[in-house]
Backbone bond lengths (Angstrom), bond angles and torsions (degrees), N, CA, C in turn:
res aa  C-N    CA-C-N  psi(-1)  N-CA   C-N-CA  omega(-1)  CA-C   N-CA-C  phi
1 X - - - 1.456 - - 1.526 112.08 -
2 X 1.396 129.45 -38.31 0.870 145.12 -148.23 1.436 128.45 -176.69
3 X 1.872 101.18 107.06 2.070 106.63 -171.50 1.792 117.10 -92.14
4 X 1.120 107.28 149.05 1.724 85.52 -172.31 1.951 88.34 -129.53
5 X 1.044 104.48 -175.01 2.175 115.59 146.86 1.129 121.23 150.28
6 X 1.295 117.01 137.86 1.627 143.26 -155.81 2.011 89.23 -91.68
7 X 1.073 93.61 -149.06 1.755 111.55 -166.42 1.505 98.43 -89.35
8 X 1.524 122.47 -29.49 1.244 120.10 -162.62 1.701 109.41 -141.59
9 X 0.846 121.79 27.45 1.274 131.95 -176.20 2.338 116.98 -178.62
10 X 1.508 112.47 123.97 1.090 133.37 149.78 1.326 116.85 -77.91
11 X 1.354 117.18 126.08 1.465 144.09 176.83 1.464 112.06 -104.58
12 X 1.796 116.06 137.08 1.335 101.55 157.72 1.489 107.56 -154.11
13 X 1.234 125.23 132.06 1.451 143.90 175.40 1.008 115.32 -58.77
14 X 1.518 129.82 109.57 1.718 122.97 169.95 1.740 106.54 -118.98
15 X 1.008 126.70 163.47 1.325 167.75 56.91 1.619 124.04 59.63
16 X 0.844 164.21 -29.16 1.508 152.02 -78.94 1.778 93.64 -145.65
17 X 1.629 89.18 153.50 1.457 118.15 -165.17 1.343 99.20 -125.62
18 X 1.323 146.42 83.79 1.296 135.38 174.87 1.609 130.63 -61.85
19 X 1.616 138.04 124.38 1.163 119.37 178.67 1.511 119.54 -38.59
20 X 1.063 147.00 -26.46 1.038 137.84 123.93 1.474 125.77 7.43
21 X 1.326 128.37 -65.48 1.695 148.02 -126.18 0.849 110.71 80.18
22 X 1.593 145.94 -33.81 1.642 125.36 -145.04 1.486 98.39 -69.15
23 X 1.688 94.87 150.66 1.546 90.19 -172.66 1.912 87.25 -131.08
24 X 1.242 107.17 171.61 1.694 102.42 -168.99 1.892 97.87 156.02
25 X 1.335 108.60 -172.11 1.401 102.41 170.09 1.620 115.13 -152.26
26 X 1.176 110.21 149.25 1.416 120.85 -164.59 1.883 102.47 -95.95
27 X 1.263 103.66 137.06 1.198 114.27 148.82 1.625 137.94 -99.63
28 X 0.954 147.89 120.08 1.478 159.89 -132.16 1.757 101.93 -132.71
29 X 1.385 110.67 112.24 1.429 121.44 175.02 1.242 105.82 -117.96
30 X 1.441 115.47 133.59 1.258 124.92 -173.90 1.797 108.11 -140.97
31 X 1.617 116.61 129.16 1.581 106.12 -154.22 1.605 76.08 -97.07
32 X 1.330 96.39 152.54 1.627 93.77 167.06 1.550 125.57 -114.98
33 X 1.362 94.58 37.02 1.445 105.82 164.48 1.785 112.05 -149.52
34 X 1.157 99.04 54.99 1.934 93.77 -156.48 1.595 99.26 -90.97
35 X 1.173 118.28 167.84 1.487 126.52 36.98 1.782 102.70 -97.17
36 X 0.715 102.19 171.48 2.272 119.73 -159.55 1.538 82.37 -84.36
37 X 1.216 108.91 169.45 1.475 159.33 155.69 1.543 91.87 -62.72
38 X 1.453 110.54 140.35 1.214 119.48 144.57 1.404 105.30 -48.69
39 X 1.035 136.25 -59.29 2.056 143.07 -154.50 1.460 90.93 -63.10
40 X 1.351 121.20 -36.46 1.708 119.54 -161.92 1.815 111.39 -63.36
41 X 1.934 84.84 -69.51 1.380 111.92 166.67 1.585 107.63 -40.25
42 X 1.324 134.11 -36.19 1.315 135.26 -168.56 1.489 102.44 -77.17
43 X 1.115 114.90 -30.48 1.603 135.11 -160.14 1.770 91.22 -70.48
44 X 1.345 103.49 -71.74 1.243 142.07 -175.41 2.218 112.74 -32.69
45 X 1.300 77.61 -39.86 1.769 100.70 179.32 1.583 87.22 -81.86
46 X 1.268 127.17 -65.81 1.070 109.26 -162.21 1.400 130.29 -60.66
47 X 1.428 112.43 -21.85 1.571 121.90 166.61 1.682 112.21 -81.51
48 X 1.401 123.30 -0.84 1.287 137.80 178.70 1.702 93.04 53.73
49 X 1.250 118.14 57.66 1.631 111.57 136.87 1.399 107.52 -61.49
50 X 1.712 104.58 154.15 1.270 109.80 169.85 2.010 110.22 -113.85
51 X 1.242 128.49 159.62 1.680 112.85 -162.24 1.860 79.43 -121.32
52 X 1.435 90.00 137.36 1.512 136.30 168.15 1.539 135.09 -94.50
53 X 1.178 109.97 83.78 1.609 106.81 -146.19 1.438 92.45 -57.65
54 X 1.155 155.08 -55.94 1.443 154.44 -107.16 1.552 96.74 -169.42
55 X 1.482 114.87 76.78 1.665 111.29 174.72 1.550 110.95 -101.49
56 X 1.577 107.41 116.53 1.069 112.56 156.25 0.947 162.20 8.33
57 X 1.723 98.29 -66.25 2.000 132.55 170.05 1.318 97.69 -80.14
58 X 1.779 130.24 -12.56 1.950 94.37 168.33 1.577 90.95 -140.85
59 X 1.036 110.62 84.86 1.813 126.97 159.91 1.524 95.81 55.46
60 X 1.483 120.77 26.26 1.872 108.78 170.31 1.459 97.88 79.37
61 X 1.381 115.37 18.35 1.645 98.44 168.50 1.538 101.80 -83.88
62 X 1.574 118.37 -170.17 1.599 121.84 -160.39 1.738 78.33 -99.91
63 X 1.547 96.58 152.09 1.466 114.81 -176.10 1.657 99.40 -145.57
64 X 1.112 112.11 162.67 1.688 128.13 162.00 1.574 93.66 -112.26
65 X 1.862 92.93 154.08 1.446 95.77 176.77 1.663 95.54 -143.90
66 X 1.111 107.24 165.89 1.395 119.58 163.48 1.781 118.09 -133.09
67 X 1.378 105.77 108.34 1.840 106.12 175.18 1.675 109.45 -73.47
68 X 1.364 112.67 119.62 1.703 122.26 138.38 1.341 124.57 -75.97
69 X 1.547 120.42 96.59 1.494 103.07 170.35 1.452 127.79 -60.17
70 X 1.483 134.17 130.95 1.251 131.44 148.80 1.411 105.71 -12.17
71 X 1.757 129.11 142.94 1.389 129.73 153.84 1.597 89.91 -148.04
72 X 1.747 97.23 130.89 1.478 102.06 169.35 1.298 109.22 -125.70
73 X 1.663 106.73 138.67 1.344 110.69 -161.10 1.759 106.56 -123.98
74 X 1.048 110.57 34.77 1.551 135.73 174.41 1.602 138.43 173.34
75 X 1.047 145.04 -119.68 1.719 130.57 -159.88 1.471 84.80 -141.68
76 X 1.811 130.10 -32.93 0.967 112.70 163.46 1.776 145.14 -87.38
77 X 1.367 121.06 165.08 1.942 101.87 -176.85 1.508 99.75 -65.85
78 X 1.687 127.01 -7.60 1.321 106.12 -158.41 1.524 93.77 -105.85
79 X 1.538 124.49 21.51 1.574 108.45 -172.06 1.804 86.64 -101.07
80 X 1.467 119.59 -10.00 1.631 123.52 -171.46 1.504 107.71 -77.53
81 X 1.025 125.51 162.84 1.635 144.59 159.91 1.324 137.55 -37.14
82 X 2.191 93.82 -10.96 1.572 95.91 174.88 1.371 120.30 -60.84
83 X 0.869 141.77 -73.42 1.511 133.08 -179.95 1.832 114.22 -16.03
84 X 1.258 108.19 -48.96 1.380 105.85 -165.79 1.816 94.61 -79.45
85 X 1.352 124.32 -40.08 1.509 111.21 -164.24 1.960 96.87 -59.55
86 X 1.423 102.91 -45.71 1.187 118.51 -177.00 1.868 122.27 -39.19
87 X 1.470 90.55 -42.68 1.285 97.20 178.03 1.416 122.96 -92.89
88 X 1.642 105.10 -8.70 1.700 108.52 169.10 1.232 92.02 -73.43
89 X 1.159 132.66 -40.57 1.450 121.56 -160.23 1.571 117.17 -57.29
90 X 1.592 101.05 -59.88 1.581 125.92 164.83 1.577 121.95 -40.45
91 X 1.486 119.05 -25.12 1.794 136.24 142.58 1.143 139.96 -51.94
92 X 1.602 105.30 -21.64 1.769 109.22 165.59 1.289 116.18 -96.56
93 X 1.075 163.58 43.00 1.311 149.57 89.32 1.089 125.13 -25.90
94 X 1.594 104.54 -53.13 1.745 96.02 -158.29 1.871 84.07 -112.15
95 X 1.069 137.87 1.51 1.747 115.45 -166.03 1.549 96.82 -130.69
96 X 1.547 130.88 -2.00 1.461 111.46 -146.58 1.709 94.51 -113.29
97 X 1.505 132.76 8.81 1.769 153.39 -178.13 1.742 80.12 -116.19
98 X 1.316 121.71 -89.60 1.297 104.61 -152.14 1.804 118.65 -70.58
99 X 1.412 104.21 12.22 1.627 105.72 160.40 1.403 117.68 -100.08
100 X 0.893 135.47 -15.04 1.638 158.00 161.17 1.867 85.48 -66.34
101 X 1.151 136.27 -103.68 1.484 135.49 -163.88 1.606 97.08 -44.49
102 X 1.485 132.69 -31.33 1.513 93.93 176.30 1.805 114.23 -100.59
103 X 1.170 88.37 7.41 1.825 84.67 167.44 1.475 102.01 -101.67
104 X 1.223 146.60 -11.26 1.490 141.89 128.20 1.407 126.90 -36.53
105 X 1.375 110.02 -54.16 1.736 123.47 167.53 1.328 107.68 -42.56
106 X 1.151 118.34 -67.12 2.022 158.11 -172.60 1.540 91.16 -49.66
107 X 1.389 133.77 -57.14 1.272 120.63 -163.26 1.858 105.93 -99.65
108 X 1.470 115.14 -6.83 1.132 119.76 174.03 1.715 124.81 -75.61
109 X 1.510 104.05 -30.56 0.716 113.88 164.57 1.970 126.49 -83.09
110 X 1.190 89.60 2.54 1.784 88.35 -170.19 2.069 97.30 -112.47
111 X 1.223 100.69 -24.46 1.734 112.80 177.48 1.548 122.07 -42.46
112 X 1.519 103.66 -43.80 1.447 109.63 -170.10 1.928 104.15 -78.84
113 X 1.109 107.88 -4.15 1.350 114.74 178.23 1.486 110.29 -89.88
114 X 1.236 92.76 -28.96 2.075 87.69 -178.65 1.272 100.56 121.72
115 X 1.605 117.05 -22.22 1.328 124.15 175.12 1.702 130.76 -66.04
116 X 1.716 108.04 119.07 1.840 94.13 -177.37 1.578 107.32 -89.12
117 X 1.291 137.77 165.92 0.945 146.13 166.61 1.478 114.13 -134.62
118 X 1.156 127.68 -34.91 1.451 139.97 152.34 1.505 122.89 -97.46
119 X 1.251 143.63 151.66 1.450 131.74 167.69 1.122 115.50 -95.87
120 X 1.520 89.13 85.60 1.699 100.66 157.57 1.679 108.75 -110.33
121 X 1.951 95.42 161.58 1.210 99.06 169.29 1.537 124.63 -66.26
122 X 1.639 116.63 -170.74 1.884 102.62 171.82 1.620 99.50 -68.71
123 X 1.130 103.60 164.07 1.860 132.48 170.36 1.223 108.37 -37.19
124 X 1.429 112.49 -61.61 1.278 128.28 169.02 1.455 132.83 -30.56
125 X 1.558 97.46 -56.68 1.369 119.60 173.70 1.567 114.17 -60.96
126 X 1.526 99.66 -39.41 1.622 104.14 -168.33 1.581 102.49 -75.72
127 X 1.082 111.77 -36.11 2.053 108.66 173.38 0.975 100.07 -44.84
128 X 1.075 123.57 -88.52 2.111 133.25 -171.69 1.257 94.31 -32.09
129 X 1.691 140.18 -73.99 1.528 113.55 -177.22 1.100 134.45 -23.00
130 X 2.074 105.61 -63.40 1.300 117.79 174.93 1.887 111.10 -38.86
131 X 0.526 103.46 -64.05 1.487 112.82 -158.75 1.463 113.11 -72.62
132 X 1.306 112.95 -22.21 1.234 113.49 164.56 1.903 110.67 -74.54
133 X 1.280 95.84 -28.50 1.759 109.40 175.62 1.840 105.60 -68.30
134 X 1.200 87.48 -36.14 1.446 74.56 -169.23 1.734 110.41 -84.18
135 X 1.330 116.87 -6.48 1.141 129.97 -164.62 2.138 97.30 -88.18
136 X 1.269 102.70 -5.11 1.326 92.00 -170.81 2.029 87.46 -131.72
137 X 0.985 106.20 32.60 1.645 110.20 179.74 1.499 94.12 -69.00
138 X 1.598 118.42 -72.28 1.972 107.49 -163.03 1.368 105.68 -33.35
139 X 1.472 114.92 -67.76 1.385 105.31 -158.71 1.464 128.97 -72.65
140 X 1.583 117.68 7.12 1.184 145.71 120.12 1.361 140.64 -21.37
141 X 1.902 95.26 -51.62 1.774 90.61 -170.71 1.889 80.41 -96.24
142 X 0.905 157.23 -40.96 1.677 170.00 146.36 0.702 117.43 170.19
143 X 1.903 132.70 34.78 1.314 123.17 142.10 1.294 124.57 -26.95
144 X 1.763 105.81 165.64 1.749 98.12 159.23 1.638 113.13 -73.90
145 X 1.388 102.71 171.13 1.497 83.17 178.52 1.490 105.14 -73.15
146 X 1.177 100.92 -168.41 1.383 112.66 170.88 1.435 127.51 -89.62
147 X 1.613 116.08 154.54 1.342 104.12 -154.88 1.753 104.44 -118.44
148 X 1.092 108.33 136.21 1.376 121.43 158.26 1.469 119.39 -9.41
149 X 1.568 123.07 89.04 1.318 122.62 -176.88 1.266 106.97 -90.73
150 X 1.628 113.37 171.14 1.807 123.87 164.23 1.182 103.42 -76.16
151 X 1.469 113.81 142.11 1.719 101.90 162.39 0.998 111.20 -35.26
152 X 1.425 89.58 159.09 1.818 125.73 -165.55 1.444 92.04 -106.84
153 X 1.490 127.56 142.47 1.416 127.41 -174.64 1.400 92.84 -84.84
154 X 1.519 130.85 -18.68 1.471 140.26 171.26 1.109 103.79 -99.27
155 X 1.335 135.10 59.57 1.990 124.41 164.89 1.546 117.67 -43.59
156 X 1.341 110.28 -39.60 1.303 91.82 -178.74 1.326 119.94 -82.92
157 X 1.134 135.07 8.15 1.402 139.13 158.60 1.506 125.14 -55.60
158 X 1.375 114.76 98.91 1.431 122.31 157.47 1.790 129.12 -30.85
159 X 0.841 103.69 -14.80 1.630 111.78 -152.84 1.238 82.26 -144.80
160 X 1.869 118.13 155.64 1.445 135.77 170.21 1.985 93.44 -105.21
161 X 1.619 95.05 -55.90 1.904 89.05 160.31 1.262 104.82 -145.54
162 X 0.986 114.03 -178.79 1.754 145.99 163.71 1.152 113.17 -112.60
163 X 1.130 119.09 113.18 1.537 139.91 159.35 1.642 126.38 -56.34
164 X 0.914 130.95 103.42 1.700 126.39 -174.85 1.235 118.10 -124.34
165 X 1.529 125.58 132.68 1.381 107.78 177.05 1.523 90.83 173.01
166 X 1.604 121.83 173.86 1.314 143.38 171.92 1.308 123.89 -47.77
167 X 0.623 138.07 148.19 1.862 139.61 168.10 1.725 110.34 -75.14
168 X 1.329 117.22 -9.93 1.157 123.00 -179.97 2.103 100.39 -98.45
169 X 0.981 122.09 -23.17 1.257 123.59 152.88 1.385 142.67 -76.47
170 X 1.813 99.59 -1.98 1.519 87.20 -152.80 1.727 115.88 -85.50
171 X 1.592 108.85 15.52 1.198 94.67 167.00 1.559 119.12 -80.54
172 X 1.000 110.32 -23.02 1.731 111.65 156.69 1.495 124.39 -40.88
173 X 1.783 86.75 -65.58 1.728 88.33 -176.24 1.399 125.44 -63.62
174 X 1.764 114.14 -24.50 1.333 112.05 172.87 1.613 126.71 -82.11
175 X 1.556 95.61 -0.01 2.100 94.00 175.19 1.890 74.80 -89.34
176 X 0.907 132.58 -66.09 1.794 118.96 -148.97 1.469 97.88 -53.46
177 X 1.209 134.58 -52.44 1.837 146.77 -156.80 2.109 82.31 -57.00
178 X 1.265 129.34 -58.09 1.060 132.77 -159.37 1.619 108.42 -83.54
179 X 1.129 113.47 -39.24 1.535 113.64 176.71 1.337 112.88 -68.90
180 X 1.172 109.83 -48.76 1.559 129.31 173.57 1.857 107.59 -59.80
181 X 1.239 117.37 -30.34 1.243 116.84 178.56 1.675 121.91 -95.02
182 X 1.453 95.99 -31.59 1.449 108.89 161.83 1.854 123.35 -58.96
183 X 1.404 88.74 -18.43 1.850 96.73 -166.85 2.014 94.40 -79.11
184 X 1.307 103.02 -14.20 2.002 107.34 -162.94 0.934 105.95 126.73
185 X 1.348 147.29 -9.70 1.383 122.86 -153.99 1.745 109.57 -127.86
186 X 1.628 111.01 144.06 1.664 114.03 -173.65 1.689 101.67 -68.18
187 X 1.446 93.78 149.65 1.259 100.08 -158.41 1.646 97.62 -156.69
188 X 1.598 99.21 106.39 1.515 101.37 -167.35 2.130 113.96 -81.35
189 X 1.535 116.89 102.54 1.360 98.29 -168.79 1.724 106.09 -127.59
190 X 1.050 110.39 116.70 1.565 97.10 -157.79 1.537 117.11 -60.18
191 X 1.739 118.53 -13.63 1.222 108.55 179.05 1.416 106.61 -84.06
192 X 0.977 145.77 -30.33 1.603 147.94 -162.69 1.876 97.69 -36.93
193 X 1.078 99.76 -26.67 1.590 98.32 166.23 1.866 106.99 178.76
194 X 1.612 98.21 109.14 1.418 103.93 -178.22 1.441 133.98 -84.67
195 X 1.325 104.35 -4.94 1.544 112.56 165.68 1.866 123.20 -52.58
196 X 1.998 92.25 -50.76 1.261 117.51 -171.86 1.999 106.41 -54.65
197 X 1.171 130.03 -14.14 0.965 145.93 162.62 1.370 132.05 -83.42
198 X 1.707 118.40 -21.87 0.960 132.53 -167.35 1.851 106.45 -77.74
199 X 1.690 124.63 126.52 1.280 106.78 -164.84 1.566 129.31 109.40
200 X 1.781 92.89 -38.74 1.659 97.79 165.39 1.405 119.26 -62.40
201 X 1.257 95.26 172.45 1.641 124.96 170.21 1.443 98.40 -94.79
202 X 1.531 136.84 91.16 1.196 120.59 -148.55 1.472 98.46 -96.24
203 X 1.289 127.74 -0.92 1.512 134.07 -165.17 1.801 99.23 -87.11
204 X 1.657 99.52 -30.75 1.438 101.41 179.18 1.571 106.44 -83.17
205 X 1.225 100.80 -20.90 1.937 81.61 -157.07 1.056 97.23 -81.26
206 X 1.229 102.48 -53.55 1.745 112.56 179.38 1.463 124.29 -29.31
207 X 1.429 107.77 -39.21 1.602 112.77 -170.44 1.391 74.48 -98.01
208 X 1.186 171.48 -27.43 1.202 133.29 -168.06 1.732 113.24 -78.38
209 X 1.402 93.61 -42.24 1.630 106.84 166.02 1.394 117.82 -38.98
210 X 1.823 120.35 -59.59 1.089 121.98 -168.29 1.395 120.37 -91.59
211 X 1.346 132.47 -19.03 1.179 147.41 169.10 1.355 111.55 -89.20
212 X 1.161 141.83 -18.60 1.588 118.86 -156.08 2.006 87.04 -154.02
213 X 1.339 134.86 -28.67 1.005 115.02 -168.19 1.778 118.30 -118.76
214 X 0.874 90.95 21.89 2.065 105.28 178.45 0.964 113.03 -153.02
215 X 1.768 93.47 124.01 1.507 128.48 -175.84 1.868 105.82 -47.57
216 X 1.759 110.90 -52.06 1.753 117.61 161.42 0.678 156.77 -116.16
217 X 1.324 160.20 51.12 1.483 152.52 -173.09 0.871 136.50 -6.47
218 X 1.735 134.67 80.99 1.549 121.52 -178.50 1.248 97.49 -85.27
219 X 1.460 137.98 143.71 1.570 153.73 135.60 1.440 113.28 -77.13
220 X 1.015 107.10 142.40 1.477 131.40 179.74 1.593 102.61 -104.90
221 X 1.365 152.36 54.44 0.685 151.47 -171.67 1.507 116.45 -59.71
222 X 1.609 110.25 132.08 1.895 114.89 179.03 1.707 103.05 178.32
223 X 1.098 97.61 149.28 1.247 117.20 -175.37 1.576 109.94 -33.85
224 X 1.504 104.05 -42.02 1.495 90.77 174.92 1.473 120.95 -93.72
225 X 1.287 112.61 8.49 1.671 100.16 172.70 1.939 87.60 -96.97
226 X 0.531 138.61 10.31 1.448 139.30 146.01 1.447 127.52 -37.13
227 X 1.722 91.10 -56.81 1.645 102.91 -158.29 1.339 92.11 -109.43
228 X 1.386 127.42 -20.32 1.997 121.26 179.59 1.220 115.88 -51.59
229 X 1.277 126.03 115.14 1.607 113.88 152.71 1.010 136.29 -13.97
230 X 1.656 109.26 -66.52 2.059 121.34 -172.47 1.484 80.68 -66.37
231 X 1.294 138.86 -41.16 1.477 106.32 -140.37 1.564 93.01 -91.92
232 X 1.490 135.93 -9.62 1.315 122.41 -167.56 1.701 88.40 -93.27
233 X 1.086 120.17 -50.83 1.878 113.97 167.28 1.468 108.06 -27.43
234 X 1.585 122.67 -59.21 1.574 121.57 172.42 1.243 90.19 -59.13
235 X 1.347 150.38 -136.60 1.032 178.78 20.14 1.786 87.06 -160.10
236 X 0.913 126.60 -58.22 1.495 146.14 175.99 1.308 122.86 -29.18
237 X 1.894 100.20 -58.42 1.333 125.18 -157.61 2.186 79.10 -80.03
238 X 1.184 91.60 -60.68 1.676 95.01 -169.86 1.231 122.98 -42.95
239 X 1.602 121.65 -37.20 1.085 128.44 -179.12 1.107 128.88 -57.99
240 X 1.555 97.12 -39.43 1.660 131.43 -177.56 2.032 88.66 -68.00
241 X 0.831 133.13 -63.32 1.364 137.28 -150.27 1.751 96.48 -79.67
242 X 1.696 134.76 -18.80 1.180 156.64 157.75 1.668 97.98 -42.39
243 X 1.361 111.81 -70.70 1.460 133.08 174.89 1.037 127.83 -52.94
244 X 1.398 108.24 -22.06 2.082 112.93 172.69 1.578 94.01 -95.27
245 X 1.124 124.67 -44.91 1.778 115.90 165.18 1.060 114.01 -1.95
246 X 1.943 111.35 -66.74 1.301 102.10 -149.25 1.699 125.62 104.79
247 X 1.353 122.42 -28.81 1.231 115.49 -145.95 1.204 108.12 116.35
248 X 1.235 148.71 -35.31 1.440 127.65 171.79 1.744 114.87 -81.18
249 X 1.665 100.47 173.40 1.214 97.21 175.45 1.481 141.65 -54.25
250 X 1.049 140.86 132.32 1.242 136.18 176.99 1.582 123.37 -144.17
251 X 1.386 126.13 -3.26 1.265 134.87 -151.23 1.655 104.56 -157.75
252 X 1.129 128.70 89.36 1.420 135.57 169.97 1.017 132.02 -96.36
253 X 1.447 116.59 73.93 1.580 138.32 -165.46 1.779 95.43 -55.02
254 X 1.843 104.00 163.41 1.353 118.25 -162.97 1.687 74.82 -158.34
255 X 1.549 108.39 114.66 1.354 101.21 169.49 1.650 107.55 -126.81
256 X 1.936 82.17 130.92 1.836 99.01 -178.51 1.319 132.84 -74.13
257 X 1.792 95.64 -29.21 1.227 122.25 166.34 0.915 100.42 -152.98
258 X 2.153 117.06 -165.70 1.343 114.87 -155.97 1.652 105.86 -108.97
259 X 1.329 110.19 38.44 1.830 111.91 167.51 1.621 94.73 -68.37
260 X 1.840 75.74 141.00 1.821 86.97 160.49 1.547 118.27 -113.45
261 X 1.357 119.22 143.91 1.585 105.91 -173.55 1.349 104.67 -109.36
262 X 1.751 101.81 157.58 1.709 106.98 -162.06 1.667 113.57 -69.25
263 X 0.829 116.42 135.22 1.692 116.44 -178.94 1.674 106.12 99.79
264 X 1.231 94.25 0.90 1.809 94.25 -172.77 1.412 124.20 -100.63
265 X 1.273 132.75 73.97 1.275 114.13 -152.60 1.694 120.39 -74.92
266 X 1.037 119.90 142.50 1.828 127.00 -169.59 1.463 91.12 -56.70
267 X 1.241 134.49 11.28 2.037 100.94 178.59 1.383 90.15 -124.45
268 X 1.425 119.55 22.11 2.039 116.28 158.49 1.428 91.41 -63.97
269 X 1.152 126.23 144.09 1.236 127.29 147.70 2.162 137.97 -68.91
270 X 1.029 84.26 145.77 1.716 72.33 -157.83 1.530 107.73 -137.34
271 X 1.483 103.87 155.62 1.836 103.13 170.77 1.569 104.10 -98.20
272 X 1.640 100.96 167.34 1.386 114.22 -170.35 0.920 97.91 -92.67
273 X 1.878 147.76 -176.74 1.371 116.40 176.43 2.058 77.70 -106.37
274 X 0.762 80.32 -29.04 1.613 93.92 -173.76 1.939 102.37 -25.96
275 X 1.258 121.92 -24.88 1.189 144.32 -133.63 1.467 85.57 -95.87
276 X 1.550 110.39 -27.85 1.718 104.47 174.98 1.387 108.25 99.62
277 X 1.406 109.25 104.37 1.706 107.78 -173.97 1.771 125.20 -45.22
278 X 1.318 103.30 -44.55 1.832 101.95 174.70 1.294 115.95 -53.92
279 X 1.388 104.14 -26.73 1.922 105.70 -177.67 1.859 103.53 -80.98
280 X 1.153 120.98 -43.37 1.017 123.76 -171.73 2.362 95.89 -75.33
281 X 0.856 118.11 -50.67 1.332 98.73 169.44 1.746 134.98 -40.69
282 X 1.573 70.72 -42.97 1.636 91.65 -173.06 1.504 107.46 -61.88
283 X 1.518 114.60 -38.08 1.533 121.29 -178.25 1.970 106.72 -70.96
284 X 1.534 112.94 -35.05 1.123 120.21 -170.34 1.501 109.87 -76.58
285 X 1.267 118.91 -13.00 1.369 121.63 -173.27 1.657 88.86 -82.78
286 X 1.708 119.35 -70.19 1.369 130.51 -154.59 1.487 98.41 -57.69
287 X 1.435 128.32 -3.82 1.065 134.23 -168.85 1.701 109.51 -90.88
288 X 1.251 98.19 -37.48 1.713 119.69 -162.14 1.708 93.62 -91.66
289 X 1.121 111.48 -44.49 1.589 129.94 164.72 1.426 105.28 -31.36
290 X 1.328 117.60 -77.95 1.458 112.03 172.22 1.072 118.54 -71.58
């Protein structure tokens, strides 16, 4: 009957007659960058969506839905509930993203107390998801899968690298995150799907990502990952994890231009980006290779 969608989600209004009889109408949510966040999916339970493996209204991709039954409360269609289902519907565009972030806000703030407000698991628990989610992203977006590596001189490393850099670079970082991921190897890139992020504690994940769970660090180095917040938080967490090294590698600068970043000294060795992303993959693979 009716298509709607915010920044992160397609909506669509149906109709439906169940063998049953029940008659009423379904709403159909579809994220358009999924698979969800644990926090989302948590969200999601709590509004009792129900998940649709194979919906119809968007080419059989997986959807959540929510049924309104029809209720008629006289001889006419206008003494029934249409108007009101109608007008919940006409509310998700603009209210159904920023009610999700303040019932995230709402339970973020009540968590550190011991208090739930949504059903989520502990914090704890939800990292290890993430990352196990993100650990199965290629064969997700339809990469090949991934292929059978040599030990890693870092086994316990989640990640082969982590990707870091500006939002004003990231068409760079997203041909290497994909080439580099296409070759076999985990490859931490926060856009590969931005929903799955949506909800974090990003100060935690992030440093857990960049400090404690990848074997490398490429930087995208430029004036504006200089001055970014997230990226000086990365830059931070990495540096710190540079310093437990020892002296070995940990940090594989990519410079866009000629900013220098603090803690970074100019005799790391580094690529130009200028150098042409396939060449620089190509080096980052034979790199990860050994």
């Amino acid at each position: 009957m009716k298509i709607a969608e915010d920044q992160g989600f397609s909506f669509a209004f149906v109709w439906i007659v169940t063998n049953a009889g029940e008659k009423g109408w379904a709403t159909h949510y579809r994220p358009k960058n999924p698979p969800l966040s644990a926090e989302i999916e948590s969200v999601f339970r709590f509004l009792k969506l129900d998940t649709f493996a194979e919906c119809p209204h968007f080419n059989f991709d997986p959807c959540f839905w929510r049924f309104t039954p029809y209720e008629s409360r006289g001889d006419s269609v206008f003494d029934g509930n249409a108007d009101y289902a109608h007008g919940r519907f006409a509310a998700h565009a603009e209210h159904f993203s920023p009610g999700i972030r303040d019932l995230l806000a709402t339970h973020a703030l009540v968590e550190p107390f011991g208090l739930k407000l949504l059903p989520f698991q502990e914090a704890s628990v939800r990292m290890e998801e993430e990352i196990k989610r993100h650990l199965a992203l290629p064969a997700a977006r339809g990469a090949a899968p991934a292929k059978a590596k040599a030990s890693s001189p870092t086994p316990s490393r989640d990640f082969d690298v982590a990707v870091s850099f500006a939002g004003t670079n990231r068409v760079f970082a997203e041909e290497l995150a994909k080439r580099v991921s296409d070759a076999g190897f985990q490859v931490f890139y926060d856009n590969f799907y931005p929903e799955e992020l949506w909800g974090k504690d990003l100060v935690v994940f992030f440093d857990e990502v960049y400090r404690k769970r990848s074997r490398y660090c490429v930087t995208f180095i430029s004036k504006e990952y200089a001055e970014r917040m997230w990226t000086n938080h990365e830059r931070r967490s990495a540096q710190a994890r540079a310093l437990e090294e020892k002296g070995k590698e940990y940090i594989l600068p990519i410079k866009c231009d000629d900013t220098d970043l603090p803690g970074m000294p100019p005799t790391v060795g580094h690529l130009p980006v200028d150098m042409g992303i396939e060449k620089i993959a190509d080096i980052l693979i034979r790199k990860l290779k050994g």
